[in-house]
C-alpha positions as CSV (number, residue, x, y, z in Angstrom):
1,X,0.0,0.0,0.0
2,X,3.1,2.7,0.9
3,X,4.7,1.7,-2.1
4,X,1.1,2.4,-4.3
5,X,1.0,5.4,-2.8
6,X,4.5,7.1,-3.2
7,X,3.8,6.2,-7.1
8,X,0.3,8.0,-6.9
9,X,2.1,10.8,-5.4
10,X,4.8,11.0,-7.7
11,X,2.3,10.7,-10.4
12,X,0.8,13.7,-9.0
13,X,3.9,15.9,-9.1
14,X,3.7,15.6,-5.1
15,X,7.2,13.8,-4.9
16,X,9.9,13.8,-7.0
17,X,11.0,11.0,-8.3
18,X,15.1,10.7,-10.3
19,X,14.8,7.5,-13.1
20,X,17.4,5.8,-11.0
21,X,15.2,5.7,-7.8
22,X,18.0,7.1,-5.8
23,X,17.0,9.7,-3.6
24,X,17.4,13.5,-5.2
25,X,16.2,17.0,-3.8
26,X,15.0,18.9,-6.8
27,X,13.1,21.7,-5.2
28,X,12.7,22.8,-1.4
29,X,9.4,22.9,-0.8
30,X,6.7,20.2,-3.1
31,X,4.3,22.6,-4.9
32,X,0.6,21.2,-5.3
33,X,-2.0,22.6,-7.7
34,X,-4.0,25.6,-7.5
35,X,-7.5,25.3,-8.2
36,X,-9.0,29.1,-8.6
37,X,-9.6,30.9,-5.7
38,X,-13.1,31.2,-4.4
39,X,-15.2,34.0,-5.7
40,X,-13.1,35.2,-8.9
41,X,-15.8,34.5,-11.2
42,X,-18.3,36.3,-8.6
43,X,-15.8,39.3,-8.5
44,X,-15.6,39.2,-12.3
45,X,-19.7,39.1,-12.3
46,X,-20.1,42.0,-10.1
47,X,-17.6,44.4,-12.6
48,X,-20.6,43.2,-15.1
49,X,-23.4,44.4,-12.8
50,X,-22.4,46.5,-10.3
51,X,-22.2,50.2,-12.2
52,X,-19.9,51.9,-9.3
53,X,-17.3,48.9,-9.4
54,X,-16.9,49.2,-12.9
55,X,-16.4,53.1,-12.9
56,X,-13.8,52.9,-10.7
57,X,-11.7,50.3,-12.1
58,X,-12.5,51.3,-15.6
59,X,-11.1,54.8,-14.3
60,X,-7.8,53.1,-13.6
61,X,-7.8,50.3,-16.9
62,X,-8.5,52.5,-19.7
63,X,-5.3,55.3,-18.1
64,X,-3.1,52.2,-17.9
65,X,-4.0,50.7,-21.6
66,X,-3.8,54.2,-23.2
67,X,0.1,55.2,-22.9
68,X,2.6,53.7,-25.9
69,X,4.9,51.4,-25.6
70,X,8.7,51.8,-26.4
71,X,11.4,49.8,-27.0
72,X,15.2,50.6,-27.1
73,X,17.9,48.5,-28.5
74,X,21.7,49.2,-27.8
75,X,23.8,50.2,-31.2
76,X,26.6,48.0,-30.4
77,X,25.0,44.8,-29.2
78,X,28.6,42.9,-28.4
79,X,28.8,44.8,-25.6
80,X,29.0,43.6,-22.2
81,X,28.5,46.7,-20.8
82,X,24.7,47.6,-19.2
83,X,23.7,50.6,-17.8
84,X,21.4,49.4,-15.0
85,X,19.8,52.7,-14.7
86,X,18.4,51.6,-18.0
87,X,15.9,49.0,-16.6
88,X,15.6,50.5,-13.3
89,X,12.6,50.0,-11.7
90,X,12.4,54.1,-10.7
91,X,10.8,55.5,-14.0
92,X,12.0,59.3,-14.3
93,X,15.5,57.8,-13.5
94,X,15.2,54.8,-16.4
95,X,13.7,57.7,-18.6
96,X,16.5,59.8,-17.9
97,X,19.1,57.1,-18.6
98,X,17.2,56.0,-21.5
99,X,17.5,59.6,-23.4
100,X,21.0,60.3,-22.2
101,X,22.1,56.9,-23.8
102,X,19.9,57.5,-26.7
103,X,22.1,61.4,-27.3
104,X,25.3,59.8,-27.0
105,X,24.5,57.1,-29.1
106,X,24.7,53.9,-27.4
107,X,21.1,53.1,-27.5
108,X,18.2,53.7,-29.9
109,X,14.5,53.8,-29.6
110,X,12.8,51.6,-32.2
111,X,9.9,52.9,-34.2
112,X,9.0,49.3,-35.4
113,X,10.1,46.0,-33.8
114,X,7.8,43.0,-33.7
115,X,7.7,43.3,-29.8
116,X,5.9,46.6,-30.0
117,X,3.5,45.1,-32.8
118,X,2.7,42.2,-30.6
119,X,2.1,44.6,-28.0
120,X,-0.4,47.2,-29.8
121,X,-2.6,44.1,-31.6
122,X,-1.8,40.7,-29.5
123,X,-5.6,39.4,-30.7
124,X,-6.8,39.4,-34.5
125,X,-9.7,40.0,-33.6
126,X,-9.7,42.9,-30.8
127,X,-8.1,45.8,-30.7
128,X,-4.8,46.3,-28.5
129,X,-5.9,49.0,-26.2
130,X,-9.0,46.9,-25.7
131,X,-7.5,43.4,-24.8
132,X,-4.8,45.6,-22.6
133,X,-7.6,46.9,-20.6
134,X,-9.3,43.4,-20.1
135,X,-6.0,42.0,-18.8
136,X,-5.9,45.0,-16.7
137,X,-9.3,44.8,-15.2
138,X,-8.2,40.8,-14.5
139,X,-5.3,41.8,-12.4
140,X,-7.4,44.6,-10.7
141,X,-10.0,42.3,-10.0
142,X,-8.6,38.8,-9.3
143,X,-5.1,39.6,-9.2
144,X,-4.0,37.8,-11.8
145,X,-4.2,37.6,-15.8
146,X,-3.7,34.6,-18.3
147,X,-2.3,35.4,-21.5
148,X,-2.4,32.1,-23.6
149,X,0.6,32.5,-26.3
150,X,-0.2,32.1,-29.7
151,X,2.5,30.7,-32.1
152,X,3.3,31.3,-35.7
153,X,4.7,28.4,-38.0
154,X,7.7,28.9,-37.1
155,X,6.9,28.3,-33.1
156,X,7.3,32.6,-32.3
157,X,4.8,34.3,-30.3
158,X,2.3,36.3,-32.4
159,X,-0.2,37.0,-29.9
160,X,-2.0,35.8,-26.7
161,X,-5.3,34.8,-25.9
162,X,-6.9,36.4,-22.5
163,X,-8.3,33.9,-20.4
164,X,-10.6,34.3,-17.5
165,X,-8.6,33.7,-14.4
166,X,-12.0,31.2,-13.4
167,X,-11.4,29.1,-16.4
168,X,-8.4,27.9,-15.6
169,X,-9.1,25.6,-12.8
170,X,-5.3,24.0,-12.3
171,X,-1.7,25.9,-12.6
172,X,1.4,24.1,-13.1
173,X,3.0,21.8,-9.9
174,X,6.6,20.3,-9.6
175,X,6.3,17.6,-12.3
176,X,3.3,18.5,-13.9
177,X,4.3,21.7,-16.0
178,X,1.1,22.1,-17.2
179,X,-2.3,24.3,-17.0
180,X,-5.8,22.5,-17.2
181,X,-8.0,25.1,-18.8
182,X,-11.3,25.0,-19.6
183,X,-12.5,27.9,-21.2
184,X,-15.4,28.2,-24.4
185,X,-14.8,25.2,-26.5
186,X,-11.5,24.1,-24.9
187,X,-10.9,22.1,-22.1
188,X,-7.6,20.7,-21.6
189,X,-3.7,21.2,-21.0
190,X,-1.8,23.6,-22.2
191,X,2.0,23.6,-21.5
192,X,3.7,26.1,-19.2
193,X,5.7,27.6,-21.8
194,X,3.3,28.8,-23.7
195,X,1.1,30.5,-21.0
196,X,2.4,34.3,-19.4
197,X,0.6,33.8,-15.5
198,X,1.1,37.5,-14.7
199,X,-0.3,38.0,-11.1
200,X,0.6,40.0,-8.1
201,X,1.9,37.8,-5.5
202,X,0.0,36.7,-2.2
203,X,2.0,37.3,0.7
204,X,0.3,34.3,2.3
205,X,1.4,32.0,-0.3
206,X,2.9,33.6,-2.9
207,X,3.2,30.5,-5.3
208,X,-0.4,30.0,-5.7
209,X,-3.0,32.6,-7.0
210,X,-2.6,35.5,-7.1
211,X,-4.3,38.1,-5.1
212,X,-6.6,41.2,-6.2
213,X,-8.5,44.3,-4.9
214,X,-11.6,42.8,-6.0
215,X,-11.5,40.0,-3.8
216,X,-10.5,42.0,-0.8
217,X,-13.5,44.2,-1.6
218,X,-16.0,40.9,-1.7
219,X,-18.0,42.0,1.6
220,X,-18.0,45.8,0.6
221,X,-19.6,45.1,-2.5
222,X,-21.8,42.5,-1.3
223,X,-23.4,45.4,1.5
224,X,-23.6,47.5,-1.4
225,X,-25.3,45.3,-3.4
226,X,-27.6,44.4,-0.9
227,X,-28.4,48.2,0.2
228,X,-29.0,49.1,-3.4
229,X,-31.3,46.2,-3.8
230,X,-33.1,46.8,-0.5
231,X,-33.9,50.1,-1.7
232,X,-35.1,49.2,-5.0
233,X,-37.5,46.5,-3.0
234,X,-38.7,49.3,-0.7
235,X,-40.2,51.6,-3.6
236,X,-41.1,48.6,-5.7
237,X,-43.3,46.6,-3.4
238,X,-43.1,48.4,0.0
239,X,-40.0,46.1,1.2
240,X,-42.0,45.2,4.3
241,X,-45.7,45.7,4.9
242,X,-47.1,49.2,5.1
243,X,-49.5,47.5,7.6
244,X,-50.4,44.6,9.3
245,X,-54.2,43.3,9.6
246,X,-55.7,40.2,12.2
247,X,-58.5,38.5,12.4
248,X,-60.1,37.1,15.2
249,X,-62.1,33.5,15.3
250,X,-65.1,35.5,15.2
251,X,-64.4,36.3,11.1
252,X,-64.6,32.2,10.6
253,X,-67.9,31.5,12.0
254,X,-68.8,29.6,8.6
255,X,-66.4,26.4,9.3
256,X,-63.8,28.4,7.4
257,X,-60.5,28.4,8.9
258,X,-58.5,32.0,9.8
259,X,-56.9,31.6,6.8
260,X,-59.0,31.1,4.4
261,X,-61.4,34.3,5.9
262,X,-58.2,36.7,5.8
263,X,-57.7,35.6,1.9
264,X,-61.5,36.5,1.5
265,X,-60.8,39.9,3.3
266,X,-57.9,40.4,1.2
267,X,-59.5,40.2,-2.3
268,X,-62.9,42.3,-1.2
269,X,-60.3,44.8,0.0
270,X,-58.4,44.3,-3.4
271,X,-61.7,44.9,-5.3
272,X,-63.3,47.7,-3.6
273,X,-59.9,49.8,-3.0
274,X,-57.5,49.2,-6.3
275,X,-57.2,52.1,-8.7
276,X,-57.3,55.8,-8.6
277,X,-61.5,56.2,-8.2
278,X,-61.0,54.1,-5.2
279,X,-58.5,56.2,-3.2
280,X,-59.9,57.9,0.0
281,X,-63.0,55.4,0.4
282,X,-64.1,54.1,4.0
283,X,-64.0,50.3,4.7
284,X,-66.4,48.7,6.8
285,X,-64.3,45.9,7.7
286,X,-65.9,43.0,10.2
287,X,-65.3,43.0,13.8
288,X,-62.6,41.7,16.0
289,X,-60.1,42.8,13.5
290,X,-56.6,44.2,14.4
291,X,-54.6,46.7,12.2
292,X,-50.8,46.9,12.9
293,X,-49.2,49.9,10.6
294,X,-45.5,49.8,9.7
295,X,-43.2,52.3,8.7
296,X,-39.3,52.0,7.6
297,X,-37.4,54.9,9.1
298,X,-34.7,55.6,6.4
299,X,-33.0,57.9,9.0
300,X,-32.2,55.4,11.7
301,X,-31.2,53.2,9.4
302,X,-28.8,55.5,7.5
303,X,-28.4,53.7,4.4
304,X,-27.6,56.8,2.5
305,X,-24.7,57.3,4.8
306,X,-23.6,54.0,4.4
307,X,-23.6,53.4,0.9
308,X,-21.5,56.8,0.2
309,X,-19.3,55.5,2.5
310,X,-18.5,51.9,1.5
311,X,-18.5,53.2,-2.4
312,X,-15.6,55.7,-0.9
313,X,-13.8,53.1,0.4
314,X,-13.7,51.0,-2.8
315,X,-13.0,54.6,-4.9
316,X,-10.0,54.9,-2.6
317,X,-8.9,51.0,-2.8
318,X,-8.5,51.8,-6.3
319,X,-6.3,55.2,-5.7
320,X,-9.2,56.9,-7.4
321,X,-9.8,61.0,-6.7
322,X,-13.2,61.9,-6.6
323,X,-13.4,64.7,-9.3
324,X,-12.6,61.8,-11.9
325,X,-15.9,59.8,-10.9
326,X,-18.0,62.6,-11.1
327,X,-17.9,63.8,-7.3
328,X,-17.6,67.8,-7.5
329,X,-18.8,68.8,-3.9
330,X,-15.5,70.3,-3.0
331,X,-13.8,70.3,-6.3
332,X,-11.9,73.3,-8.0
333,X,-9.7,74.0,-10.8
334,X,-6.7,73.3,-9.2
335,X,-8.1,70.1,-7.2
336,X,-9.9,68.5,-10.6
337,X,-5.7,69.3,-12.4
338,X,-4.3,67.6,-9.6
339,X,-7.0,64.8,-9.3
340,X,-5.5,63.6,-13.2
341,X,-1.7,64.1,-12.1
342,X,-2.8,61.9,-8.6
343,X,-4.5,58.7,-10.7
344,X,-1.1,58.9,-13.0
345,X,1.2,59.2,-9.9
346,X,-0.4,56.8,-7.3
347,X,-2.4,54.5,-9.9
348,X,-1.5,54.5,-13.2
349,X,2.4,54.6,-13.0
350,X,2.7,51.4,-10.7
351,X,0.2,49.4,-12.7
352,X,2.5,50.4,-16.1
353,X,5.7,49.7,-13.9
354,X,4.0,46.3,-13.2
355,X,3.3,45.0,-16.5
356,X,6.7,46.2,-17.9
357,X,8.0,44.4,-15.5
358,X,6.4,41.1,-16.5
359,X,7.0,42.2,-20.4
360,X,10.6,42.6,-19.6
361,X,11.1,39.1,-17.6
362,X,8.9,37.0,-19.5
363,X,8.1,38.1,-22.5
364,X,11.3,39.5,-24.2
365,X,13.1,36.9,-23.7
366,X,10.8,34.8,-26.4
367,X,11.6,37.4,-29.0
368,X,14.4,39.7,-28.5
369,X,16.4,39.7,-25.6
370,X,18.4,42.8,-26.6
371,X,15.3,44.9,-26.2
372,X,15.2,47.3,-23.4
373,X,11.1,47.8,-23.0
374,X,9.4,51.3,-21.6
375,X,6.4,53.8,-22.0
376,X,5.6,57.0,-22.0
377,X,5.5,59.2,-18.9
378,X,1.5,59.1,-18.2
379,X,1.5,62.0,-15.9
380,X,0.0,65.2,-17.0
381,X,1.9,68.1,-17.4
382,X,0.8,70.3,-14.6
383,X,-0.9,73.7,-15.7
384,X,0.0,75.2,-13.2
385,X,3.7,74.0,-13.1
386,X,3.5,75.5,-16.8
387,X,2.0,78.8,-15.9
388,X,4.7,79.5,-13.0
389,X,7.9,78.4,-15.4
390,X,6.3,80.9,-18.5
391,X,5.9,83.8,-16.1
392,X,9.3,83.0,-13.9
393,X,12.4,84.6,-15.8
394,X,14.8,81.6,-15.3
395,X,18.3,82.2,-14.0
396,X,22.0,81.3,-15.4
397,X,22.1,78.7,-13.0
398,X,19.7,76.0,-15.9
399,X,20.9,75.7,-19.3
400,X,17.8,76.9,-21.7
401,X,16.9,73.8,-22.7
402,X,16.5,72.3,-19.1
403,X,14.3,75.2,-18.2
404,X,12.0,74.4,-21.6
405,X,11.9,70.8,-20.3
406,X,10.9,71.7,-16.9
407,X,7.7,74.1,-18.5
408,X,6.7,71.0,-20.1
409,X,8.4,72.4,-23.7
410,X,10.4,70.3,-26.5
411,X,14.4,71.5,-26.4
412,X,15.8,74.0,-28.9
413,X,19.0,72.7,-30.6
414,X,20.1,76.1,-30.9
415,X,19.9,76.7,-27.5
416,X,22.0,73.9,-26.2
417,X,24.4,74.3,-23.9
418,X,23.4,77.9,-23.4
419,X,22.1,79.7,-20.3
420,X,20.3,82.8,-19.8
421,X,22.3,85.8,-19.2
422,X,21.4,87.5,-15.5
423,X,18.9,89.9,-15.0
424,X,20.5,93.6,-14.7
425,X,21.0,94.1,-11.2
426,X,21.5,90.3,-10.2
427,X,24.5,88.5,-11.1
428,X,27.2,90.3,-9.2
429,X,26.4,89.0,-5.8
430,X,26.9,91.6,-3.3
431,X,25.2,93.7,-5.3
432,X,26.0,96.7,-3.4
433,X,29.5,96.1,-3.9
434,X,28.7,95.5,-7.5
435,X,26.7,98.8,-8.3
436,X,29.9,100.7,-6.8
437,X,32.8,98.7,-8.3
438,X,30.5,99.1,-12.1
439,X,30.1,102.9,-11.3
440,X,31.3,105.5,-13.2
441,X,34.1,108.2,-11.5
442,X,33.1,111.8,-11.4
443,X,35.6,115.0,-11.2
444,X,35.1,116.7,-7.4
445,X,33.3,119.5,-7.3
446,X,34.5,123.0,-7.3
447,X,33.1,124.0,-3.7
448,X,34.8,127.4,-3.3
449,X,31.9,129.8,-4.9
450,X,29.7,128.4,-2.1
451,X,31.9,129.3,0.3
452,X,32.0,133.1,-1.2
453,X,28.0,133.0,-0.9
454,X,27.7,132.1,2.4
């Protein structure tokens, strides 16, 4: 029976197991499977149906699918020599590197490669931006994304296929390099190699599935769900009764059972009162019968209050502002320019750093490894950063083109390596000392007529 089992297991991927039987330590801790974790496809469902869930992360998906990607290649490929500024994980410091090698000519940005060509239309069928998005709103959501590789004749990526994280119900185990996906028409394996898991790692087990916002939200969403359709109950059919109404055994005397004499009451009620010519009448109603009225008191159960609180909360999971969801009760020019710079800083910027990261570890290795990958800066130039550096004479202490950088300008190439020449007045130092070392001698004045006068 031992024996039977250590074969099941090694089956299984559980043990390893060398061809010679001798005993060989190939990884430090046995991996199982993962099946998907619980409520993904719920989470997934609730982007679908729940309108505030999918404003917010739409909000964050579309900024991160919008900015282009680059890719650099060095001139000289030979050479052993790499800047590691230029895949730094600090983005104005790679983008700095990246143009300073790019001027002296030991890199250069490519304005076609098949990298960037797989990245703007991975699907033939959907449009880059689009499928970007959708593996966006996966990682958002979930916390992970499946991009199933698709292969050209000669066995090189030319696209992926996005799959549902829910679909794919197994991920790969020591031994068993394999996914078990079952997704549309397909249900089956599908080799490790040709499946980029891109996920943000659980601290709790980071080897297994990967963990999301959206599933951290569940019981947020699930209140609000329920608040929103408790309200839409209440005005629909009342929620609860507006009144309650008992009958006594004296409103059975014909055999009849309670009952079947308050259904009886119910539809002569139903007949006599329905309808607008109806309103207002009096009801005779028989004796020995009890009315009960109920009310639902909106105020103690501050439901309002609630739900703009919890859909605050998820906003600011998602490092949303509220001026960009539609929320102007305290907003103002300057907070609605800094609510876009705020989603590009805190949101956006990470989220692009993220999937270049993934891009540069697993995908560019499958088709150029010389490729250095990057995108644009997706913070907004700030207005008011603009208006301040146009109205601000600058000072010799920037070169010219620096200063046109900093207003958010391109550079001159006549003004390189040039400064602005000092303001009259300030570029002396002391400028007391200045004004009397720059002024001009007089003669002395002839004093002696004055004295005559006097």
């Amino acid at each position: 029976m031992a024996s039977l089992l250590l074969r099941v297991a090694k089956a299984l991927g559980l043990v390893p197991g060398p061809p010679d039987g001798k005993p060989q330590l190939t990884h430090a801790l046995p991996l199982i499977s993962f099946s998907p974790r619980r409520g993904s496809r719920e989470v997934l469902l609730a982007y679908e149906e729940d309108d505030w869930l999918r404003t917010v992360v739409d909000t964050v998906a579309d900024a991160v699918a919008t900015p282009r990607w680059r890719a650099f290649k060095r001139v000289r490929p030979g050479e052993k020599r790499m800047d590691p500024r230029w895949k730094s994980l600090h983005g104005p410091e790679r983008r700095k590197a990246l143009a300073e090698a790019t001027t002296r000519g030991e890199l250069v940005e490519l304005d076609t490669h098949e990298l960037l060509a797989l990245l703007e239309a991975p699907h033939p069928r959907f449009p880059g931006r689009e499928y970007r998005k959708l593996a966006q709103l996966h990682v958002d959501l979930v916390g992970e994304a499946f991009l199933v590789l698709l292969r050209g004749a000669d066995g090189r990526p030319v696209g992926w296929e996005v799959v549902p994280p829910h679909c794919v119900t197994m991920t790969p185990a020591l031994g068993r390099p394999v996914f078990f996906i079952s997704y549309q028409q397909f249900q089956g394996q599908v080799p490790e190699a040709d499946v980029l898991w891109v996920k943000t790692l659980a601290p709790a087990n980071p080897e297994g599935r990967g963990a999301g916002r959206g599933l951290a939200l569940g019981d947020k969403l699930d209140t609000i769900e329920s608040i929103d359709k408790a309200t839409k109950a209440t005005f629909e059919r009342g929620g609860i009764p507006a009144a309650i109404v008992g009958l006594g055994s004296k409103n059975n005397d014909d055999g009849s059972t309670t009952g079947e004499a308050a259904e009886d009451i119910q539809k002569k009620f139903n007949a006599e009162f329905q309808g607008a010519r109806n309103a207002g009448k009096v009801w005779f109603a028989p004796s020995d019968v009890t009315l009960a009225q109920v009310q639902v008191n909106y105020r103690e159960l501050q439901a309002k209050e609630l739900s703009s609180s919890l859909r605050a909360y998820v906003r600011q999971a998602y490092n949303v502002p509220p001026e960009l969801v539609g929320d102007l009760t305290s907003s103002n020019r300057a907070t609605s320019e800094a609510a876009k710079y705020h989603l590009a800083e805190y949101a956006v910027a990470p989220r692009l750093e993220f999937w270049r990261s993934w891009y540069q570890h697993c995908l560019v290795p499958l088709i150029d490894r010389d490729v250095i990958l990057d995108y644009e800066d997706p913070r907004p130039q700030e207005w008011e950063r603009t208006f301040r550096a146009m109205t601000t004479p600058p000072s010799e202490g920037v070169f010219w083109n620096e200063w046109r950088r900093f207003a958010g300008l391109p550079p001159v190439p006549e003004l390189e390596g040039q400064r602005p020449t000092p303001m009259p007045g300030a570029g002396g130092g002391n400028n007391v000392e200045s004004a009397v070392a720059n002024a001009t001698p007089h003669p002395p004045r002839d004093r002696s007529g004055e004295e005559d006068r006097v």
